[in-house]
C-alpha positions as CSV (number, residue, x, y, z in Angstrom):
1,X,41.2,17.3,3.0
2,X,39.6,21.1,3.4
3,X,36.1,20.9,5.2
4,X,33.4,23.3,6.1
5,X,30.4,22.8,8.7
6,X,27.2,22.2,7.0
7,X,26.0,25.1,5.1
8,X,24.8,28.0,7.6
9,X,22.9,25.6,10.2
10,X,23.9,26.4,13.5
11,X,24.6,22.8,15.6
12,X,21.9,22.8,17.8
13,X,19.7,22.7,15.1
14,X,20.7,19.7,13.5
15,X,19.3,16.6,14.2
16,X,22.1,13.6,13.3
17,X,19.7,12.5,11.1
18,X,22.1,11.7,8.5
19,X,19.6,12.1,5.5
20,X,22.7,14.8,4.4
21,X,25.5,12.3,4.2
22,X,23.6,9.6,2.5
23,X,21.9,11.5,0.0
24,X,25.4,13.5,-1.4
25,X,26.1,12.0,-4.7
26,X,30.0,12.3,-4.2
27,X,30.1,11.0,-0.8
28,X,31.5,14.6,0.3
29,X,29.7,15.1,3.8
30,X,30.7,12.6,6.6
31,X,29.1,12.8,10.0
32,X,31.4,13.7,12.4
33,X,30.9,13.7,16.4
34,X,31.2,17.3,18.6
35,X,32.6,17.5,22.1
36,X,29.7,16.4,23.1
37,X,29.4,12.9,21.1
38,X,26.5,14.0,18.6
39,X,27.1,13.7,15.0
40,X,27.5,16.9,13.0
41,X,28.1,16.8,9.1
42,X,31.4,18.1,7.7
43,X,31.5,18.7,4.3
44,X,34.9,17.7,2.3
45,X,35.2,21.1,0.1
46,X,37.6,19.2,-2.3
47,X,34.9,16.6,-3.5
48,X,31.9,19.0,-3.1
49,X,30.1,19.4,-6.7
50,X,27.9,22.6,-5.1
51,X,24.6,20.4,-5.9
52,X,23.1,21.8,-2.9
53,X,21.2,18.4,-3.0
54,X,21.7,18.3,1.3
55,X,20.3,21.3,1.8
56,X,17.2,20.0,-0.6
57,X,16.8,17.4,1.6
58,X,17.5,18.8,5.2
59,X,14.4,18.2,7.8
60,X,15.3,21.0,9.4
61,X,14.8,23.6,6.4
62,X,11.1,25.0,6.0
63,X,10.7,24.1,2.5
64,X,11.6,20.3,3.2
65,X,9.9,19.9,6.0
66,X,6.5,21.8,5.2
67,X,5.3,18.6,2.8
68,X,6.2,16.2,5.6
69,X,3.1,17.7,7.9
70,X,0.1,17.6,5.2
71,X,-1.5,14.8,7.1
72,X,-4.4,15.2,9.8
73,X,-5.4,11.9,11.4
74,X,-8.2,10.7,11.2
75,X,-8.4,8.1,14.2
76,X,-6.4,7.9,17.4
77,X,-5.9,4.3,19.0
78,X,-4.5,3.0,21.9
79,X,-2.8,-0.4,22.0
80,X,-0.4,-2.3,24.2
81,X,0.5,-6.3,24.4
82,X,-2.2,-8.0,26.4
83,X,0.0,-10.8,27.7
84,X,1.7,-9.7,30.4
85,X,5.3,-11.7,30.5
86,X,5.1,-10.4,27.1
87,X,4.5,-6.7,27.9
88,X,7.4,-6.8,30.9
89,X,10.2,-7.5,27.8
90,X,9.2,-4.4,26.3
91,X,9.5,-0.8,27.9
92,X,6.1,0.4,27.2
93,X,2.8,-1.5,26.5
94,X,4.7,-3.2,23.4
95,X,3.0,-2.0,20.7
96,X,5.9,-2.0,18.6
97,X,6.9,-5.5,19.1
98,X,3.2,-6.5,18.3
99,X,3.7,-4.3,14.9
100,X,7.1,-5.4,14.5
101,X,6.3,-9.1,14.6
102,X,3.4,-9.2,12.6
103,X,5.3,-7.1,9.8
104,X,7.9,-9.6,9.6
105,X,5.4,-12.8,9.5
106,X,4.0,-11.1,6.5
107,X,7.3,-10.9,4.8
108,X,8.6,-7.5,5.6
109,X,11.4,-6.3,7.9
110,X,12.0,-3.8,10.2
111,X,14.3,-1.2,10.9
112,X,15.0,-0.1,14.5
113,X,17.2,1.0,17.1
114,X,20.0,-2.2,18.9
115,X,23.0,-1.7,20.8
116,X,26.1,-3.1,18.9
117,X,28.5,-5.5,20.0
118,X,30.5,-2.3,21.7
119,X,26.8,-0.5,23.4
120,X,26.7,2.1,20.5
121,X,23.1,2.1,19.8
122,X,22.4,1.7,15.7
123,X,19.5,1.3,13.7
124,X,19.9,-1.9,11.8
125,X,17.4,-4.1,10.0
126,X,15.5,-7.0,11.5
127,X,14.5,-9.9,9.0
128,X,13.6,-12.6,11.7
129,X,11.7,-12.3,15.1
130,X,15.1,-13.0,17.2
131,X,16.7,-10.5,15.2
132,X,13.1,-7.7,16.5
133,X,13.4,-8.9,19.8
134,X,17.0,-7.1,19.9
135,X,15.2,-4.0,18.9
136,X,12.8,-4.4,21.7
137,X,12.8,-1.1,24.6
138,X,13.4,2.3,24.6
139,X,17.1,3.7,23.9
140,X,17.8,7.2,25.4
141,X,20.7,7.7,22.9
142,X,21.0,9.2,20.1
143,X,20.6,6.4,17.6
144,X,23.3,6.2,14.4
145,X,21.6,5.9,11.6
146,X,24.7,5.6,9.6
147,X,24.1,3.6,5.6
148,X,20.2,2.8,7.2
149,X,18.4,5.4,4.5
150,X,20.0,4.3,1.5
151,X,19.7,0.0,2.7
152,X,15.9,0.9,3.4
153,X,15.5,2.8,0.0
154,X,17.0,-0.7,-1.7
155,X,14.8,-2.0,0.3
156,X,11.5,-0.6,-1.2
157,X,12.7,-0.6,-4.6
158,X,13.1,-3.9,-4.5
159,X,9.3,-4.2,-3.6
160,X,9.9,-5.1,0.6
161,X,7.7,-4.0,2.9
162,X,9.9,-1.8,5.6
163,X,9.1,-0.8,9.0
164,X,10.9,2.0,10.1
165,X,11.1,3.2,13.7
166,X,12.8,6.3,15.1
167,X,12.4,9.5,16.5
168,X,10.2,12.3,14.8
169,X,13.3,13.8,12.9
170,X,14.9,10.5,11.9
171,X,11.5,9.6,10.2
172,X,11.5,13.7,8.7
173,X,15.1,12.5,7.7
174,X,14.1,9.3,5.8
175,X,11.1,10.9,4.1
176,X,13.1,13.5,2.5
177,X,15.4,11.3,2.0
178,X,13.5,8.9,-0.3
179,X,11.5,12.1,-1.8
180,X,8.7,10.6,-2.2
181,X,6.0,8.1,-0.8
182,X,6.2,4.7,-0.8
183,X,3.5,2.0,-0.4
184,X,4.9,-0.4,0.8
185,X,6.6,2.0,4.0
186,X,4.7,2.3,7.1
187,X,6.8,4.6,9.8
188,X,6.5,4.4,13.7
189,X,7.4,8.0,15.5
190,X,8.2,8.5,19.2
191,X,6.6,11.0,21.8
192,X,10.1,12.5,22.1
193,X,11.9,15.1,24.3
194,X,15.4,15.3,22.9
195,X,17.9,12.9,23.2
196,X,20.7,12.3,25.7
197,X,24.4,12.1,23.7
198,X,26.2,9.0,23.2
199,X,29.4,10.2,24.7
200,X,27.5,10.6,28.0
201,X,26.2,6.7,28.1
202,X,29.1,5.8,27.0
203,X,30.8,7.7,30.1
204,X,28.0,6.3,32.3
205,X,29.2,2.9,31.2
206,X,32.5,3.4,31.9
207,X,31.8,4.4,35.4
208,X,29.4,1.6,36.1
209,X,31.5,-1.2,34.9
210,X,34.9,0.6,36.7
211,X,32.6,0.8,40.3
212,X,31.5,-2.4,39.7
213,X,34.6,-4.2,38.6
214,X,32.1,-6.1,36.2
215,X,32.0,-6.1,32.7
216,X,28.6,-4.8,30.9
217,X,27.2,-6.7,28.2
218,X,23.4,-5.5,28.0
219,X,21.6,-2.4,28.6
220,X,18.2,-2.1,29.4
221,X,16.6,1.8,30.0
222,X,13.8,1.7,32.2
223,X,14.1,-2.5,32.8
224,X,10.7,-3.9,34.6
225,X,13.0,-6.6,36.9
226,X,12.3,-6.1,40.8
227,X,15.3,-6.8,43.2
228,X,15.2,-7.4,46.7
């Protein structure tokens, strides 16, 4: 297999949001991680078709990401979960649990970040309020988003009402992605700063659990329990 880095897009400016990969018609660009644990796509040269359809769809090129910004709000609210045993299981003020949650009484799901069964954090979909509560809490990882754009896209064809959560470039990613609106899509964006690389939480994992002589099974960033 011959492969090339993604067109002329220099590494730091990518964002791993995989809308790339999972838009190629040939299945020719695979995300692949650096030194430092983000994902980077590679492009397979020998199933290439020169479409050019990832560079269409690339957040990070002007022309795709110009139609993204057309909106100016209107209103700006502030919300967080007025019980409080409630509010101390989310990071925040847990707003998006109270979204979440009503979403999914209506019928919908939701999309957002977990940790999988290894502490790889993943977007996956959430159909039932146990499923949310997993999603619940801020995750300073870079999030894989791997197969998530195209199950979401079946998604709203098939006429579900999605809620997708994610950073500001992994919602860019989806929208340009899908190329076009969707009713029955409502997206939740993060204040956001960057994001820390797997490869170093995974590291810090590593080092807790060999210091400790204990296994990890959970994370929680930021957690709200008092000791002592």
């Amino acid at each position: 297999m011959r492969t090339k880095v993604f067109y002329d897009l220099p590494e730091t400016a990518c964002y791993g949001c995989q809308a790339c990969a999972q838009i190629c018609p040939v299945s020719a660009i695979s995300m692949v991680p650096d030194e430092e644990g983000f994902l980077f796509p590679q492009i397979d040269t020998d199933k290439c078709i020169e479409c050019n359809l990832c560079e269409k769809t690339c957040p990070t090129q002007e022309s795709v990401a110009k139609p993204l910004f057309n909106a100016i709000p209107t209103n700006v609210d502030a919300a967080w979960e007025k019980d409080f045993d409630a509010r101390l299981e989310s990071t925040s003020g847990g707003a998006f649990y109270i979204f979440g949650k009503k979403w999914i009484e209506d019928g919908g799901v939701v999309y957002g970040a977990d940790f999988d069964d290894k502490l790889h954090v993943r977007h996956c979909k959430a159909v039932t309020i146990e499923e949310l509560q997993r999603q619940r809490g801020s995750k300073y990882v870079q999030s894989d988003l791997s197969g998530i754009l195209k199950a979401v896209r079946t998604d709203l064809k098939a006429g579900i009402k999605v809620l997708f959560s994610g950073t500001p470039c992994q919602v860019a990613g989806l929208r340009a992605f899908l190329k076009k609106d969707y009713p029955n899509l409502i997206c939740i964006d993060l204040v956001c700063h960057g994001v820390p690389s797997p490869l170093i939480f995974l590291e810090h994992l590593k080092y807790v659990e060999k210091t400790s002589g204990k296994q990890i099974v959970d994370y929680k960033f930021r957690g709200k329990e008092r000791s002592g």
